[in-house]
N, C-alpha and C positions, 0 to 999 in steps of 0.2 A: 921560554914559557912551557908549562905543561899543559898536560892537555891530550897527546895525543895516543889513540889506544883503539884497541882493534871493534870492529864493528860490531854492534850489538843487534840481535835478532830482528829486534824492535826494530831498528834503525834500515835495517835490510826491506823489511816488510814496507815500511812507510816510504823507500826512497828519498830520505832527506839528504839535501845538498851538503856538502862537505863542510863548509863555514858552521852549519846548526849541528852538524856531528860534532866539531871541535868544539862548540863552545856547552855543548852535552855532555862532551867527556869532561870539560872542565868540570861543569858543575856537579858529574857526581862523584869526584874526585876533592871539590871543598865541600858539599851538604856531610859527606860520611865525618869530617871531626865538628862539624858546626850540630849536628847532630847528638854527637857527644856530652858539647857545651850544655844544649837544651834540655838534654835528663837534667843534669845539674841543676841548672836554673831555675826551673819548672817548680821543680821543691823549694830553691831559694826564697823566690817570693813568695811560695803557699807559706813558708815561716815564717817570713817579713811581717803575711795581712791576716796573721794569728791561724792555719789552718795548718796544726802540726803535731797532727794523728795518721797515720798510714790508712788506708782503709781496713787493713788486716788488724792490727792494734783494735779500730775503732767496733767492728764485728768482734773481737772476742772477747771487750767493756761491754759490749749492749749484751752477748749470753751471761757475762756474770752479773750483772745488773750492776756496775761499774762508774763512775765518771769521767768523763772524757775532758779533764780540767787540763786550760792552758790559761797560764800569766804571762801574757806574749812581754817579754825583753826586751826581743830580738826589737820590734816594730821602734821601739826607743831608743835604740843605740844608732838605728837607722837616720830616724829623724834627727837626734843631735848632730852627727856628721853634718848631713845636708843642711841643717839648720847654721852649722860655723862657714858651711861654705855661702850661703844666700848673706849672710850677718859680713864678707869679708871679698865681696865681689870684686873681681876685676877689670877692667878696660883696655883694649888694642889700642897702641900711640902709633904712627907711622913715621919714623926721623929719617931724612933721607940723607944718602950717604956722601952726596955735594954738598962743597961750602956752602951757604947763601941763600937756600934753597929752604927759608923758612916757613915761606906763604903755603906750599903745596902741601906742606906736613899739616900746620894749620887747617887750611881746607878737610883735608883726607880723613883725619882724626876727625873733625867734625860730621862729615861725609857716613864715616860711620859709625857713628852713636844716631846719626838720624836714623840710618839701614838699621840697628840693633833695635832703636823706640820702634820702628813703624811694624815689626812682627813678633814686639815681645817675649824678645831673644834671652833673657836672663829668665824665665820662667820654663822656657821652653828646654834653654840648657841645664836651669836644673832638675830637671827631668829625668835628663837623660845621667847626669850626673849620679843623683838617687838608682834605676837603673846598673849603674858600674859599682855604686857602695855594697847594694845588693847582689848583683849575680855577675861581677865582674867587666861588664860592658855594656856601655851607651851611646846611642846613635842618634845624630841629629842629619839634617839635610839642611844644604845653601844653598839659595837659587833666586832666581825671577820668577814671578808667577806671571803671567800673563790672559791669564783666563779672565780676568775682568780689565784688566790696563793693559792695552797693548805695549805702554811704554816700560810694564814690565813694573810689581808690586815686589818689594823684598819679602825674604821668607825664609827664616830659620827655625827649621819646626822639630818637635823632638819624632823620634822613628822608635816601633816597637821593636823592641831588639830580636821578637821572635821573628821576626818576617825578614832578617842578615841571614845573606851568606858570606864569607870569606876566601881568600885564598890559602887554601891547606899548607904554605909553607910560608904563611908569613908567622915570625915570632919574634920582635921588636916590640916595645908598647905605641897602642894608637894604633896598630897593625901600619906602622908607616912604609915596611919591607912589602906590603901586599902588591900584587899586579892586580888583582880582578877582586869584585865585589861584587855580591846582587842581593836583588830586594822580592821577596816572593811575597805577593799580595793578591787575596780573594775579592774581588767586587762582585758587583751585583751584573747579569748579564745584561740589561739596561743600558746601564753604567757604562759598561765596557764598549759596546756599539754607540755609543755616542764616542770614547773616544778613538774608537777606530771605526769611524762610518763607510771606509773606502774597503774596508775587510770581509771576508764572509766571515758572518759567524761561528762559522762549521770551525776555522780555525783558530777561535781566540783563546779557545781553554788550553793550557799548557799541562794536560792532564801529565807527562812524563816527571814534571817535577813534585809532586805530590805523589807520586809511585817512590820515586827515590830522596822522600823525606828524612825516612831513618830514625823518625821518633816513634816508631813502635805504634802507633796508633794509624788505625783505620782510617783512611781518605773515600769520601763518595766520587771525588773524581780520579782516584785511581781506574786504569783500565778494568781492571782485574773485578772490580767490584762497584763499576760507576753507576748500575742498575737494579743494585740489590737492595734498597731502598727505595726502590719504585716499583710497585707491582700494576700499578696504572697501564703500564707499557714500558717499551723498551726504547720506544723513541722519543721518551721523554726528559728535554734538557735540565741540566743540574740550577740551580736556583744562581751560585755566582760560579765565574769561572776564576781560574788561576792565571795572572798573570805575571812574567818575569823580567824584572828591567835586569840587566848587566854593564858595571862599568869596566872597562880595562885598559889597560896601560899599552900603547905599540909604540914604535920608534918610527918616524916619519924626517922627511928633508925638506924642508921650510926656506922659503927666500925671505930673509929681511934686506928691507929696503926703503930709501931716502922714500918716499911720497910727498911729491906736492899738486897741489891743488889750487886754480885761483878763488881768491875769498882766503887764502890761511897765510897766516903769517909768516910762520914758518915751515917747512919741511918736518913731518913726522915720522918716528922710526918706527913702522909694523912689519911683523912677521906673517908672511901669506901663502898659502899653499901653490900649487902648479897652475891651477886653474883663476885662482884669484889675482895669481900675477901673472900671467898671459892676457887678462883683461886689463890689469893696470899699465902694462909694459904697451899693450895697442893703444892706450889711450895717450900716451906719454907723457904719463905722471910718477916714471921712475926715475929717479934722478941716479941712485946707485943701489947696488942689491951684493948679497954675496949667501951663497949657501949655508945653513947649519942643522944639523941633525939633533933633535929636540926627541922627547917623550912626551906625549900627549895624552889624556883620556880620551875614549870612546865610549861612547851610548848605543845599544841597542834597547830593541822592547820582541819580546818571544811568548808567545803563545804553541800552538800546534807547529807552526812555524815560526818565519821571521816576520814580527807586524811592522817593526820601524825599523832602516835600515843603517849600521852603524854612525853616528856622526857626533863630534866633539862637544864633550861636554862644556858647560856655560864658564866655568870656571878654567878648562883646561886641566884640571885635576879633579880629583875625587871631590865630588859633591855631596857623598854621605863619608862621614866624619866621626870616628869612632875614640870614646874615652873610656880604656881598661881602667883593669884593676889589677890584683895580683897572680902571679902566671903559678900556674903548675908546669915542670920545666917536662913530669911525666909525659902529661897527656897532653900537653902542648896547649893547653886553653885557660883562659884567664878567669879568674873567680873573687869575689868581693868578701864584707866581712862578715855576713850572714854565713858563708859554710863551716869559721869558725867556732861561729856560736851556736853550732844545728845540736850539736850532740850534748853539750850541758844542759839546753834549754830544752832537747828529748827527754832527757834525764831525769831533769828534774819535775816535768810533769808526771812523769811516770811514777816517779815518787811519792809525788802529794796526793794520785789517785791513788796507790795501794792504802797511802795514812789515812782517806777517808775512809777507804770500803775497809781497814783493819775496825775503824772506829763504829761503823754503819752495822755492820756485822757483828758484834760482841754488844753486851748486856751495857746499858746506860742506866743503871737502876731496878727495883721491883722487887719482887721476892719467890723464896719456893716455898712452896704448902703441900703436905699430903691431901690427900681427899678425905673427905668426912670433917675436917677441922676447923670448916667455919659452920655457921646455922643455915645460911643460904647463900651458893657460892656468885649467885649475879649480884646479891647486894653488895659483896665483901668485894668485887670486880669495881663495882662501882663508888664504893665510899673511901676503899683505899689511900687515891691520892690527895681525900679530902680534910682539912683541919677540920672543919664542923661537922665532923662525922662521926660513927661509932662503927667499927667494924666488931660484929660479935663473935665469936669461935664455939667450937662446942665445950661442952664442961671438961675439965681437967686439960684443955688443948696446951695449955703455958707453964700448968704445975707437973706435965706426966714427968714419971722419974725418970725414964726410958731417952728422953731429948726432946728436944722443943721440933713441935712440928712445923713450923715455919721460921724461915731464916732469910734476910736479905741474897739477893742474887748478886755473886762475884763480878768485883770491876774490872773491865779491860788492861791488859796487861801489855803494855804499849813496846815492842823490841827496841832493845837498850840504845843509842847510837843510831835511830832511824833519823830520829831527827836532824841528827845533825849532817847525813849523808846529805837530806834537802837543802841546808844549809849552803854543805859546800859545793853541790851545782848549783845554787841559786847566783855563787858570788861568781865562779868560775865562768858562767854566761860574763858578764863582765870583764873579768882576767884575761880567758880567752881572747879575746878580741884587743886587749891593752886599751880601750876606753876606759879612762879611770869616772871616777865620781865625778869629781871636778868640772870635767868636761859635758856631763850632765845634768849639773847642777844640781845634784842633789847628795852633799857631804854636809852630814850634819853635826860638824863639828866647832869650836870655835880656835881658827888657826888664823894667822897672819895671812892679812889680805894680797902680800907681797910673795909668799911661801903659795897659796892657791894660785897666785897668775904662774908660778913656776910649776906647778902639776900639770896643770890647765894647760900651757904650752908644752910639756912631757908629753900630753895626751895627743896633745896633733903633731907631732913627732914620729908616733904609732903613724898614722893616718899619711904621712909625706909622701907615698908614694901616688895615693889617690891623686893629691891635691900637685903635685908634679903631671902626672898625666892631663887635669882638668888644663895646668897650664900649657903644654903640651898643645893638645887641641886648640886651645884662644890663637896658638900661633899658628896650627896648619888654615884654621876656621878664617883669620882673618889673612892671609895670603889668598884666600877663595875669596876673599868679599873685597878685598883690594883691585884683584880684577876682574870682576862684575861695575866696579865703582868707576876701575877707568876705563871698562868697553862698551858699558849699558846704559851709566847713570852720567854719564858726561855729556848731558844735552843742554845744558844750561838752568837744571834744576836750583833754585834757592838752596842753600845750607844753612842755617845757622852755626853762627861761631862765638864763643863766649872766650872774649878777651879781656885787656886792659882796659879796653875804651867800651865797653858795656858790650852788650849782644847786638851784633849787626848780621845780617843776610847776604852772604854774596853767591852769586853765578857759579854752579861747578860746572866747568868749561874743559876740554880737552887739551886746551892750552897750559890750564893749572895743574894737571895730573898727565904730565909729557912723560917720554922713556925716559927715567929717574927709578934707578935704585931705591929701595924701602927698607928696610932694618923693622923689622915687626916685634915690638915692647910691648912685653904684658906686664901692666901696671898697678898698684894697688886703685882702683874705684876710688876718689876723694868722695864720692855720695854714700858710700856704703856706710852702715851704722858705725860698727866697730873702728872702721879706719880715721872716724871723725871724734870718736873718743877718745883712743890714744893720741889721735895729734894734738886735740884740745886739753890734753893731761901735760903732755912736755908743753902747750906753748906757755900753760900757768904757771909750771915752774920756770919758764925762763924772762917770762916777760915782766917780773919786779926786777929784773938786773939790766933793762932795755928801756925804764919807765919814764928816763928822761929823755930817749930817745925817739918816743914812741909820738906822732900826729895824729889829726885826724884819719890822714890819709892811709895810716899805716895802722889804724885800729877797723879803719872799714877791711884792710886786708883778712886783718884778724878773725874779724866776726863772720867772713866769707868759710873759714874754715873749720867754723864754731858748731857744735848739734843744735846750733836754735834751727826754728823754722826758717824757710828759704825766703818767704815772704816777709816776716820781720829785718831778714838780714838785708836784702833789694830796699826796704823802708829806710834802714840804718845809714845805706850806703848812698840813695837819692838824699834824704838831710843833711847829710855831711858835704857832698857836692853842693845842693843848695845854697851851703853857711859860709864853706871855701869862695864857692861865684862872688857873692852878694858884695864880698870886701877886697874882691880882686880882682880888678882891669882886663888883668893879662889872662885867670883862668876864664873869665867870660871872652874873652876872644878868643881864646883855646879853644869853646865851646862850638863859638857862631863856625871858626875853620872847620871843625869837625863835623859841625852837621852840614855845612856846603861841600866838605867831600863827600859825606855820603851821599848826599843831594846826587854830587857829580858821578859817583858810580853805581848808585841807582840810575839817570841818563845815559850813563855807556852803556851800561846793561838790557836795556829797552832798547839801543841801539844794537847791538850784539843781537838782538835776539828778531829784530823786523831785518836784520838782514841773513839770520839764519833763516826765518821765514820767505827769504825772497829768494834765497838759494832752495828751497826745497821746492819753491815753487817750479822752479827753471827746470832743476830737475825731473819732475815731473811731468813737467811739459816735454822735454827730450824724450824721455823715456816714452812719452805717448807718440810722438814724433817716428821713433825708432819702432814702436811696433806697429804705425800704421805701413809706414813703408817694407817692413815686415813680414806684413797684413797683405799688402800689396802682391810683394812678389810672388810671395806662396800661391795667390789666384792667380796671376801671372803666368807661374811653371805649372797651375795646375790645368789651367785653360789651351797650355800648348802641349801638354802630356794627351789632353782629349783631345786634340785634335790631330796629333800623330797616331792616335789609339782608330782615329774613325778612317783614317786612308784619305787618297786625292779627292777631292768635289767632283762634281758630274760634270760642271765646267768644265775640270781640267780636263775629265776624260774624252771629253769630245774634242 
């Protein structure tokens, strides 16, 4: 790892302990290329949300009396992308790599479409997705919240990309090559003291990373200038402070080992650290262990100092989750398809503003007159542009032999070939980028519907590597939500599972998501719009070649993967059961079985769960057991520490 580099003045002055030097050098060792990125981006999206005038450009339009005309593109080329990707969504499958081992994939897959509904994960990632179209990268976070559930809410939220840092020598896409990450974020000083109430506040501001920004712009909580905006005084605190989380990567020695427990079935394979397994090992609930050398993330939280002291992130890896774009191999930093498109769509503004002011500026009409040439030159001002008028002249004004004293005023003489300069960056914003029409739907022409879906797919051709990356992420995002699912969420929560036999609820249990291998499949979405039109396109053509093959039972499949609504499809497919029951013995017994298993594993489950509640009870009780006698001795050693501290009694002395 890097990192490490000679003392800086600052650091002398303040006597910071060596761990917050190191991880200082780190960081201004990755803000100086993350810095880089943010010139870039900064502009990217001022182009994106139509704001794509310099401010120099824009002062030297308002001295000439000028227009500052944008037909923002770009904001369109944006939206279409994000628009194919929300239109073509996809889903994490989890298959696990043992035979037989069909129920836990079942569970898990389901496991996490619940975690994805409950924080409104596909909105959030396309966010961050839009985000990487535009300025090359997108940040999201996976985690448990816990601030209202202690049993811990899921939360895949989109992150502003200006508030990433990186590691300066990752260059992989997803930045998967990265050791260290951080998040630099201003709260409100409030804010901050409620989440570190154990802290002074003297030290929550991380004023050193705001000094070493590197985006050119001014910080109030730089050192250098934290006061220069307050003339009130000098001891007056900034409105929010900075604060910096960092995640990174170390290589630690882990025992796994058999665990069991009474109340478990079986023996579970966890990996536990030195401390966690010298508690296990006392208690003698190790059955076998053997050492392995793993890489782990760690968590800090930095202010002036250290506020939270390093410790393993929730997932064990990286909980901010980054989706590039296209790299520049120069400058080492990745950029989207807005920078393509920055300089034809300058261009051609620039363009249509000088066509106006050529137009604004030159004569639209009127005429030239000498003086003396009409009878009274306010009336002739005035009746001029009028039919029902008479504009009068003086005598001989229209017959002198010498030339007529009034003549219309010459028309703008428009340079040859201007127009068509606008033309070709108007198209070249387009070209640029390889977005064809097609893909934006708007080719107005009349071609084969069969010829447009092959453009239309040309176009997202251009865009593979985006849509590579997004899949990229689905697979690092759901190896993070895989285990959250089996460390956090394995309490016995309800899942929903949509199977064969209609939607039923079962128990995710520790048991169900045991040490098994995962194979992480990103899969096309069967909900997604698109995905359900082209399937319903082949199944038309194939199913007059299957028509005599085709049931009841086998058109309710059909209609399950139809664009009707979901509600009509659930109606289609309860009638069809209903009509199959009504005339057959055997499916109504099929039925009565089916709902007396679930009957019965709804009852195991009730049972599972009064005797997961009678273990924590026990639990609990030891635990209070253990610290009153705890409780005990401590008064115990401390009532004989006083009384070896006071000397012999007068008793004795005598």
């Amino acid at each position: 790892m890097a990192g490490y580099y000679s003392r800086a003045p600052e650091d002398e002055a303040s006597g910071d302990n060596p761990y917050l030097q190191r991880l200082k050098g780190w960081y201004r060792e990755d803000v100086a290329k993350a810095a880089r990125w943010r010139k870039q981006a900064r502009e990217d999206f001022q182009f994106r949300d139509g704001d794509q005038w310099s401010p120099e450009d824009k002062r030297l339009l308002e001295e000439q009396g000028r227009p500052a005309i944008v037909f923002n593109r770009i904001g369109v080329l944006v939206d279409a992308v994000v628009g194919a990707e929300v239109g073509n969504r996809r889903e994490v499958r989890y298959i696990p790599r043992e035979s037989g081992d069909s129920l836990p994939n079942e569970v898990l897959t389901s496991a996490a479409e619940w975690f994805r509904d409950q924080c409104d994960a596909e909105d959030e990632e396309s966010a961050a997705f839009k985000d990487a179209i535009t300025s090359g990268m997108g940040w999201t976070e996976t985690r448990l919240d816990r601030a209202a559930n202690p049993d811990g809410d899921p939360k895949i939220e989109h992150i502003d990309a200006f508030e990433m840092v990186w590691d300066c020598n990752a260059v992989k896409a997803n930045l998967v090559d990265s050791r260290r990450r951080w998040r630099v974020r201003k709260v409100e000083r409030a804010e901050a003291e409620k989440m570190f109430p154990d802290v002074d506040p003297a030290e929550l501001d991380a004023a050193w990373a705001d000094a070493d920004g590197g985006d050119g712009e001014p910080s109030r909580n730089d050192p250098a200038n934290r006061y220069a905006a307050s003339p009130e005084g000098k001891d007056r605190a900034p409105d929010k402070v900075t604060i910096v989380a960092c995640q990174y990567a170390e290589d630690v020695v882990l025992h796994k080992a058999a665990i069991f427990s009474p109340g478990m079935a079986q023996p579970m394979v966890v990996e536990l650290d030195e401390e966690k397994f010298a508690v296990a090992q006392k208690a003698g609930s190790v059955l076998n262990s053997v050492k392995v050398r793993r890489e782990r993330v760690v968590q800090c939280i930095l202010g002036s100092g250290v506020l939270k002291q390093a410790a393993p992130t929730q997932t064990g890896g990286f909980t901010w989750n980054c989706i590039t774009g296209l790299k520049d191999n120069d400058k080492g930093i990745f950029y989207g398809v807005v920078r393509r498109a920055k300089d034809p769509q300058r261009w051609a503004n620039k363009w249509l503003s000088q066509i106006l002011h050529i137009l604004n500026s030159q004569a639209k009409g009127g005429v030239l007159a000498e003086r003396g040439v009409f009878e009274d030159d306010r009336e002739a001002e005035a009746s001029w542009a009028r039919t029902d008028r008479i504009t009068y002249l003086e005598k001989g004004a229209l017959s002198n032999p010498n030339g007529a004293k009034v003549q219309p005023k010459p028309m703008a003489q428009f340079p040859a070939g201007f127009d068509r300069l606008l033309q070709y960056a108007d198209e070249m914003i387009v070209k640029a980028t390889g977005i064809n029409m097609e893909l934006l739907g708007m080719r107005e022409v009349n071609q084969p519907g069969v010829l447009e879906y092959q453009r239309k797919q040309s176009g997202m051709g251009i865009l593979a590597s985006f849509f590579d990356s997004l899949k990229r992420y689905r697979k690092i995002q759901g190896r993070g939500m895989l285990k959250l699912i089996q460390d956090y969420l394995s309490d016995g929560r309800m899942v929903r599972i949509l199977g064969t036999d209609k939607a039923q609820y079962v128990p995710l249990t520790r048991q169900a998501v045991a040490d098994i291998e995962y194979d992480i499949i990103v899969d096309d979405a069967p909900t997604s719009p698109n995905e359900k039109e082209r399937t319903f396109q082949l199944m038309m053509q194939l199913l007059p070649m299957f028509k005599e093959a085709l049931g009841p039972e086998e058109m309710a499949v059909v209609a399950e993967y139809s664009p009707l609504p979901a509600s009509f499809v659930e109606k289609v497919k309860q009638a069809i059961a209903a009509k199959a029951g009504a005339g057959n013995p055997a499916a109504q017994a099929q039925l009565q079985a089916q709902q007396i298993r679930i009957a019965a594993e709804q009852a195991k489950h009730a049972l599972e769960m009064g005797k997961l509640a009678v273990e924590r009870a026990r639990m609990e009780h030891e635990k209070g057991i253990a610290l009153i006698e705890q409780e005990t001795e401590r008064i115990k050693a401390k009532a004989a520490l006083t009384a070896a501290q006071r000397g012999p009694t007068v008793g004795a002395l005598n």
